[in-house]
C-alpha positions as CSV (number, residue, x, y, z in Angstrom):
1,X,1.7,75.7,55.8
2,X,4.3,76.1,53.0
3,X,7.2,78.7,53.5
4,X,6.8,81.7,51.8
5,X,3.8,82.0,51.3
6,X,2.6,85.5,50.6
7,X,0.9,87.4,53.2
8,X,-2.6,89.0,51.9
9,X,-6.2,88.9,52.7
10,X,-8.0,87.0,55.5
11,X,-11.3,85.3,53.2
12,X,-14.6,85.1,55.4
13,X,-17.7,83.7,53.7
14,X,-21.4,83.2,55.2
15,X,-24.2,82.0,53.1
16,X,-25.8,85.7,53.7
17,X,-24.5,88.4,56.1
18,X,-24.7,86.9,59.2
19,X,-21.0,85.9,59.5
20,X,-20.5,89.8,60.3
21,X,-21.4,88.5,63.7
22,X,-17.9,86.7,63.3
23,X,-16.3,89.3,61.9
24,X,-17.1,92.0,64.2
25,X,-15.2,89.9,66.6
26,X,-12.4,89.3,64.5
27,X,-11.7,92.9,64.2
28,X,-11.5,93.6,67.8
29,X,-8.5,91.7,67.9
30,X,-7.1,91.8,64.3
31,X,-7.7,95.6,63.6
32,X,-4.7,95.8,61.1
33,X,-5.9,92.9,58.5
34,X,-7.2,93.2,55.6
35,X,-10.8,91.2,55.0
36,X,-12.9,89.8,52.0
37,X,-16.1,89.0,52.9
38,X,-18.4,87.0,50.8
39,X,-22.4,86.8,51.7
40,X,-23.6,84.0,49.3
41,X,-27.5,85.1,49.7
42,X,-27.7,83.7,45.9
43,X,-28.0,80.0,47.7
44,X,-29.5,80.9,50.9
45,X,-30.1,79.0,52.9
46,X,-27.3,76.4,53.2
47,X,-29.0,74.6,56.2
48,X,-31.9,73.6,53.7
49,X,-29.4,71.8,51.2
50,X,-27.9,68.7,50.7
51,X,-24.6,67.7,51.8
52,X,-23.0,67.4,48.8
53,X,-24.8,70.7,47.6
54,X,-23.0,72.6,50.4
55,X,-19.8,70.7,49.9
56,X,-19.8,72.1,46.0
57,X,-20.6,75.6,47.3
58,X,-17.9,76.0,50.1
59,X,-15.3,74.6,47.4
60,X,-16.0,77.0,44.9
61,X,-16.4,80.1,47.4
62,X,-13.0,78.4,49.1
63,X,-11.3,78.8,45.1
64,X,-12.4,82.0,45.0
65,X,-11.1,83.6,47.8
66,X,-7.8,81.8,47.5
67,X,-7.5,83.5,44.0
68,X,-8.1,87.0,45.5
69,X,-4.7,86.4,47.5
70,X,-6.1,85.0,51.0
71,X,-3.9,84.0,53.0
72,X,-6.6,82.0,55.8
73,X,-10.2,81.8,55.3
74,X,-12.8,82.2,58.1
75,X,-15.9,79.6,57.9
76,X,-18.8,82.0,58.7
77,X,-21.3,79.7,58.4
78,X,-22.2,76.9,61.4
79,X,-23.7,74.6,58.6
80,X,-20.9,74.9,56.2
81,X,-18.4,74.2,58.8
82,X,-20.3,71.4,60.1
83,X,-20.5,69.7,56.5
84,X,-17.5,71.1,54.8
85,X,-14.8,72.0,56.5
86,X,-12.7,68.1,57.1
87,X,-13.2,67.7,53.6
88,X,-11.6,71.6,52.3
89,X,-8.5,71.3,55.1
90,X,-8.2,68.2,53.6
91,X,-8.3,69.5,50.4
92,X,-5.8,72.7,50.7
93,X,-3.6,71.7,53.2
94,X,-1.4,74.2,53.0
95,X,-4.0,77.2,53.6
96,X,-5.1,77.7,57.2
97,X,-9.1,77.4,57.9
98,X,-10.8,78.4,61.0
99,X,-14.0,77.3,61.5
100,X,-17.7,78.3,63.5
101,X,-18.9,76.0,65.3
102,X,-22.2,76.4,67.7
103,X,-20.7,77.0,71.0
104,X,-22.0,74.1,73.0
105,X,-18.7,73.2,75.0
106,X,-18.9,76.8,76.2
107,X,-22.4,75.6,78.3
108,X,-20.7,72.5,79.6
109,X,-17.7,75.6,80.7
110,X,-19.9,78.0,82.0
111,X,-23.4,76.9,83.1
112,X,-23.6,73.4,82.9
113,X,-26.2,72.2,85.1
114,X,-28.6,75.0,83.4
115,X,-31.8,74.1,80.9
116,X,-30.1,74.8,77.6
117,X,-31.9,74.9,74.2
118,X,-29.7,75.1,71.1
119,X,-31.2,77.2,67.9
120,X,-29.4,75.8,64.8
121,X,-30.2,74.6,61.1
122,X,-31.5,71.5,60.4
123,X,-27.9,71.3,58.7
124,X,-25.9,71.9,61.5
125,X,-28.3,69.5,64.1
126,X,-28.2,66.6,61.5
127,X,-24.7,66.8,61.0
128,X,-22.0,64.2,62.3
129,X,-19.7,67.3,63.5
130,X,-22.0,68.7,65.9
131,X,-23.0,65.6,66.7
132,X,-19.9,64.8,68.3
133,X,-20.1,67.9,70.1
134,X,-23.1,67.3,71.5
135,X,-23.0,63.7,72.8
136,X,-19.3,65.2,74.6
137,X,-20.7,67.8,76.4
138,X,-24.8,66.8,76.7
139,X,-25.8,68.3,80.1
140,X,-29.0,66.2,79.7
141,X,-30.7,69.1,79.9
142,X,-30.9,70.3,76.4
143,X,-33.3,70.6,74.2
144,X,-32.2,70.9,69.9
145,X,-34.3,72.9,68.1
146,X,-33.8,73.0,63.9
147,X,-34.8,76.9,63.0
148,X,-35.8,76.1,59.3
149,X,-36.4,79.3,57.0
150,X,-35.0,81.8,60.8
151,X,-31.5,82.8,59.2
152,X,-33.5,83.6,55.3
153,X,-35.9,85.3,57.7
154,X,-33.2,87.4,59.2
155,X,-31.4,87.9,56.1
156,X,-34.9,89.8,54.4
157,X,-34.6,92.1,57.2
158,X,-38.0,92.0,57.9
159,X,-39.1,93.3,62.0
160,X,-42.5,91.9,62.4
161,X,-41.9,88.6,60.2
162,X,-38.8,88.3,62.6
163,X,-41.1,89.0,65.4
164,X,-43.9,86.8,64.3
165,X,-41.2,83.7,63.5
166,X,-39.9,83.6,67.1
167,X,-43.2,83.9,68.8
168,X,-44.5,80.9,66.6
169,X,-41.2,78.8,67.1
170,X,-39.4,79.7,70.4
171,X,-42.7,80.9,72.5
172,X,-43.3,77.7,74.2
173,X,-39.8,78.0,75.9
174,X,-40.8,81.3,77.4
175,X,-39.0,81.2,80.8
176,X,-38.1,77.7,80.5
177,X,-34.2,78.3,79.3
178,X,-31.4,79.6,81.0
179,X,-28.7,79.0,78.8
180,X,-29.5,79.8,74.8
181,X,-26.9,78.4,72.1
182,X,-27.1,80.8,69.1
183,X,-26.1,78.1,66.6
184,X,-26.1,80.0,63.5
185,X,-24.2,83.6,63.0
186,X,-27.5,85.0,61.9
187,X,-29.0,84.8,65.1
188,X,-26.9,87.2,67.1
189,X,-28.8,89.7,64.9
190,X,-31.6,88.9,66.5
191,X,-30.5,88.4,69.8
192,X,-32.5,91.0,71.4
193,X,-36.0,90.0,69.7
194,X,-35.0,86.1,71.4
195,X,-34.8,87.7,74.4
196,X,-38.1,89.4,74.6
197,X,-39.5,86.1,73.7
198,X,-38.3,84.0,76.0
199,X,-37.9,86.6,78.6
200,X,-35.9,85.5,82.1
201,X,-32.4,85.8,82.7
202,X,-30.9,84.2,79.7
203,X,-27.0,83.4,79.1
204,X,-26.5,83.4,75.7
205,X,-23.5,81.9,73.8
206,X,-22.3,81.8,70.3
207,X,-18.8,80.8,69.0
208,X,-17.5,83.9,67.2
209,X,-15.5,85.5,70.3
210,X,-13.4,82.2,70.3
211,X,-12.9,81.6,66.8
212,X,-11.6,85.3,66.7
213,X,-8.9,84.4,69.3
214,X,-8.1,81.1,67.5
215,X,-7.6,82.8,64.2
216,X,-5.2,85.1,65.9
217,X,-3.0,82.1,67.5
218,X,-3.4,80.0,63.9
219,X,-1.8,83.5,62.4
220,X,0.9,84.3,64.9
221,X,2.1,80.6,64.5
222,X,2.4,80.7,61.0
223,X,4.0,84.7,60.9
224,X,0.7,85.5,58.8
225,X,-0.2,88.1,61.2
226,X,0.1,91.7,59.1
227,X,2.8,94.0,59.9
228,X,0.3,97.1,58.8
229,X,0.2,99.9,61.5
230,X,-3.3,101.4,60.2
231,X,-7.1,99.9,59.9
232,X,-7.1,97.2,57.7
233,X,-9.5,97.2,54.7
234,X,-12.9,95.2,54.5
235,X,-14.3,94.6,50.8
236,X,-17.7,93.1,50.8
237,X,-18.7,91.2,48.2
238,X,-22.4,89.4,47.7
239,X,-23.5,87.1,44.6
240,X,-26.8,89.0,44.8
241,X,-25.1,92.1,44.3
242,X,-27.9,93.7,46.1
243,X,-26.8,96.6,47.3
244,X,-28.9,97.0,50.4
245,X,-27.1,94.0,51.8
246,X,-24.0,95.6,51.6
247,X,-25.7,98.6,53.3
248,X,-27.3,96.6,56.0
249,X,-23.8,94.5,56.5
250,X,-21.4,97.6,57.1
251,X,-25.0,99.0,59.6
252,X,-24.5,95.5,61.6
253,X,-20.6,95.6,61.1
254,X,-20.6,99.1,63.9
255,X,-23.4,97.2,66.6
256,X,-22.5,95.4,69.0
């Protein structure tokens, strides 16, 4: 990180509005920043593209941000980070990036010995990032499951083709999981709906808690972190323009 560098905006993008799983977090701890969030629902879903594709994306959403005077940028995205994010802090090197990853360590932490089954992209399963993950902490009890078309699903909003999805794709693990990796920041927003599916006593984990408290620490030991007594701003931004994402965005922003 180079001296001097201007304090401003924290950047936060998601390739719809599930990242404001992430950012709901974020602001729990960081109430005083200002954010920028961009929902890229234009190129939905990222977990469906090729590598390269998503590495093209994440640069120019990266570019953009930067120009609208960020000062870190928040990965939103678990297939994004998994594909892009070595090659963008490699890139800008001087710009801090904290990134989402599915929160399989947390299983090995917490409940390690429990039948785990990890919802992800096919993105994020096939990538060499969580790869590593997973081969560090396997439990040899996990099962990986790609979710292909579950985060444009969740993005459309739609409660019964929600409904219907999971009780095509997840019913046959009904009360066969104790511990549920949500490995995409859409899923949160449908954590509820999982639940009834799989019914039981379900631990569920996703990484957005952590990466909130790792922002923090990445600010405070660069003296990014704002100096702003009051609420901090949020401008949401998506390249659909749509405005009933924003609507359904600042709705999921006040849940918990």
């Amino acid at each position: 990180m180079q001296e001097g560098v201007e304090k401003g905006n924290i950047g936060i993008f998601d390739s719809g509005i599930g990242g404001v799983t992430v950012l709901r977090e974020i602001i729990k701890i960081l109430p005083n920043e200002n954010y920028i969030y961009y929902s890229d629902s234009k190129n939905n879903p990222y977990g469906d593209k090729t590598k390269e594709e998503i590495i093209k994306r994440c640069e120019e959403l990266f570019r953009f941000l930067l120009e609208r005077n960020c000062k870190a940028v928040v990965i939103a995205c678990n297939t994004a980070s998994a594909i892009a994010v070595n090659h963008l802090r490699e890139k800008y090197k001087n710009i801090p990036i904290i990134a989402i990853e599915p929160a399989y360590k947390m299983v090995h932490d917490y409940n390690y010995d429990g039948k785990t089954l990890v919802m992800a992209t096919k993105g994020t399963i096939e990538s060499e990032r969580f790869n590593l993950l997973y081969h560090k902490y396997d439990n040899h009890k996990t099962t990986l499951l790609e979710c292909v078309g579950l985060a444009d699903v969740i993005e459309d909003g739609n409660e019964k083709k929600i409904k219907d999805y999971l009780e095509k794709n997840i019913g046959e693990y009904k009360g066969k999981v104790e511990n549920l990796v949500l490995g995409c920041t859409h899923y949160p927003l449908v954590q509820k709906e999982i639940g009834q599916v799989l019914g039981g006593n379900i631990r569920f984990f996703n990484g957005a808690a952590r990466l909130a408290v790792h922002l923090k620490d990445v600010l405070e030991k660069y003296d990014l972190i704002s100096k702003n007594k009051e609420k901090g701003k949020i401008v949401f931004i998506d390249s659909l323009g749509k405005k009933e994402k924003e609507e359904r965005f600042y709705k999921f922003l006040k849940e918990e």
